[in-house]
C-alpha positions in Angstrom: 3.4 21.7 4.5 2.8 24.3 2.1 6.5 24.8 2.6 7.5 21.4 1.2 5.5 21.6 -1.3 6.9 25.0 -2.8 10.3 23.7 -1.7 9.7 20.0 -4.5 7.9 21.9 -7.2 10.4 24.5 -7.8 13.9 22.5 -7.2 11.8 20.2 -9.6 11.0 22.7 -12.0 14.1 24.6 -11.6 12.2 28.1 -11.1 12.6 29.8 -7.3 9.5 30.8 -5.4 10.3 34.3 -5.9 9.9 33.9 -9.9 6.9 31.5 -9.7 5.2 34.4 -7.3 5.7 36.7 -10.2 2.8 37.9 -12.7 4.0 36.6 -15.6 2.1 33.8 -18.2 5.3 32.1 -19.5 4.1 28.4 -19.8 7.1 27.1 -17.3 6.1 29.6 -14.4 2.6 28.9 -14.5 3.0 25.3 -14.9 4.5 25.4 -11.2 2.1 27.7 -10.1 -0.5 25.1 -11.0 1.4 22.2 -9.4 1.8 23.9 -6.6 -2.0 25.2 -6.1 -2.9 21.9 -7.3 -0.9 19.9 -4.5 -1.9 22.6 -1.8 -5.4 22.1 -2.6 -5.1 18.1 -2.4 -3.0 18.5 1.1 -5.5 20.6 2.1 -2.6 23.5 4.0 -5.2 25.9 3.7 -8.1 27.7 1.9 -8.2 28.5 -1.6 -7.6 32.5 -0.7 -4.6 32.0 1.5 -3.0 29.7 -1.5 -3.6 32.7 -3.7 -1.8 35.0 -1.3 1.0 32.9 -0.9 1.3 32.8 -4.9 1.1 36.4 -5.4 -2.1 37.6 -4.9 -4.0 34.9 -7.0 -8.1 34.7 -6.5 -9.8 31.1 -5.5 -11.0 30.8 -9.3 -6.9 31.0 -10.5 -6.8 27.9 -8.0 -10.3 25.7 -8.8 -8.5 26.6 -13.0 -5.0 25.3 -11.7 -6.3 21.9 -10.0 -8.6 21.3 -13.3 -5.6 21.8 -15.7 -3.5 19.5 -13.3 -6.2 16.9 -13.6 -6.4 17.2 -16.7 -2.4 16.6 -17.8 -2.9 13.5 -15.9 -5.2 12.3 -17.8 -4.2 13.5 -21.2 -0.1 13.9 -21.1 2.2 10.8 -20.0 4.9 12.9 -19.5 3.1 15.3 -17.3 1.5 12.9 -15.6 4.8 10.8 -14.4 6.2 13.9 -13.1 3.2 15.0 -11.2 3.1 11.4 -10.0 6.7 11.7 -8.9 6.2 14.9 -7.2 3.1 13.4 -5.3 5.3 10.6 -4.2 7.5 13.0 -2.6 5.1 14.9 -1.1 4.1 12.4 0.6 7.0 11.3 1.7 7.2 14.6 3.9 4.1 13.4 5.1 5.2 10.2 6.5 8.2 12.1 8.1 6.1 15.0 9.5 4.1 12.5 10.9 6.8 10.4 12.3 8.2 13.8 13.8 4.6 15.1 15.2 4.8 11.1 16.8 8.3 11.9 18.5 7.3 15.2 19.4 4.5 13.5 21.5 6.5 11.0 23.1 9.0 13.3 23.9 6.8 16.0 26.3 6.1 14.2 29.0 10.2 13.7 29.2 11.3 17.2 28.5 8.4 17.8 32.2 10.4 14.9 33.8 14.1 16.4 33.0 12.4 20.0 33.8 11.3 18.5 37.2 14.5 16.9 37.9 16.6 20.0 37.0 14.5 22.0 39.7 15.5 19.2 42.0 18.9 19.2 41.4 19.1 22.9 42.0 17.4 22.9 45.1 19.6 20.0 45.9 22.7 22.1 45.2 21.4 25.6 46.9 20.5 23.0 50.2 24.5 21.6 50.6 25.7 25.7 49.7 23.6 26.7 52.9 24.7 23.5 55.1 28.4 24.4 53.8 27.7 28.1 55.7 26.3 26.3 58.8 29.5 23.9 59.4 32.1 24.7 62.0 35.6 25.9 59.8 37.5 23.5 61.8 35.3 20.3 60.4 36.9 18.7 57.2 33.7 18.7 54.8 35.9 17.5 51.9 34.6 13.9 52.8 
């Protein structure tokens, strides 16, 4: 998930995860940075130190700062605020679909052991008619 949500914050932002990973405190950067700790944090994809390491080495206290200021535009800046909304709604929109894929996924193992079964089956079928082909007489017509 934490995937996605790197993926939506940067195309959003129009920065590449390579740049937001950089130390740098240009106001743009660290913006994503933020959304992206702050919408880790709320999806849960892992603890506070592995988000840190994915952004370039940041500690847990860079990420309890990031959610706070987060929190705070949406409560303070309407502009802000609609675009972290927006971002949210895509978020979890990759929910629903990871979901919906985890749910196929599910349904779809006990078929992959069924076709797995019947493969075997059809193999041993096939090795069974090569060895009664050896057994037959040549003069016996097993085109039939």
């Amino acid at each position: 998930m934490y995937d996605w949500i790197e993926f939506i914050i940067c195309h959003g932002e129009g920065l590449t995860p390579e740049i937001v990973k950089q130390e740098t405190r240009k106001g743009e950067i660290v913006y994503a940075r933020q959304l992206i700790m702050y919408f880790s944090v709320l999806n849960d994809v892992g603890t506070y130190k592995w988000i840190g390491e994915q952004l370039g080495g940041k500690d847990h206290a860079t990420i309890i700062h990031a959610v706070k200021v987060i929190n705070n535009y949406r409560d303070t800046d309407k502009t802000k605020k609609a675009k972290i909304d927006y971002y949210e709604k895509m978020i979890d929109k990759i929910k629903g679909l990871n979901k919906q894929g985890e749910l196929v996924k599910t349904l779809v193992r006990p078929l992959e052991k069924e076709i797995s079964e019947l493969e075997a089956r059809c193999i041993n079928l096939t090795l069974q008619i090569a060895f009664v082909k050896t057994k037959l007489p040549e003069n016996v017509d097993n085109s039939k």
